[in-house]
C-alpha positions, 0 to 999 in steps of 0.5 A: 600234161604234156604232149607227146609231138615226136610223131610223124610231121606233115609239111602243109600250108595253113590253106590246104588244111583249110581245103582239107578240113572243109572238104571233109566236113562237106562229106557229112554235111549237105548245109554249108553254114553247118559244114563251115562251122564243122570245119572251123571248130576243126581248125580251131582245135588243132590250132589250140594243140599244135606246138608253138616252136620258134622261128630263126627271126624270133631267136635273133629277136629273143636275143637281140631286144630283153623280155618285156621290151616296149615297143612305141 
């Protein structure tokens, strides 16, 4: 099944959803430790279903060295 990610996108930083995350899971969670691990396992699940796109270095990369290059 493949996602749909046409949606709306929003413009952040990994540390300000981090911020994000964790302040909402302070709102339910009085404990740090389970508001920590609330906020991880958040993160975690968004990480797992973002898109991965490519950057312009990894473009050049792509056509610049063949797949499966080895690099010592």
């Amino acid at each position: 099944m493949k996602a749909n990610h046409d949606g709306e996108r929003i413009q952040t930083t990994l540390g300000d959803l981090v911020a994000a995350l964790s302040d909402a899971a302070f709102e339910l969670y009085e404990d740090e430790r389970g508001a920590y691990l609330l906020a991880s396992l958040a993160l975690e699940e968004i990480l797992k279903r973002a898109p991965v796109g490519k950057t312009e270095a990894e473009k050049l990369s792509a056509e610049t060295f063949p797949e499966g290059a080895i690099f010592h």
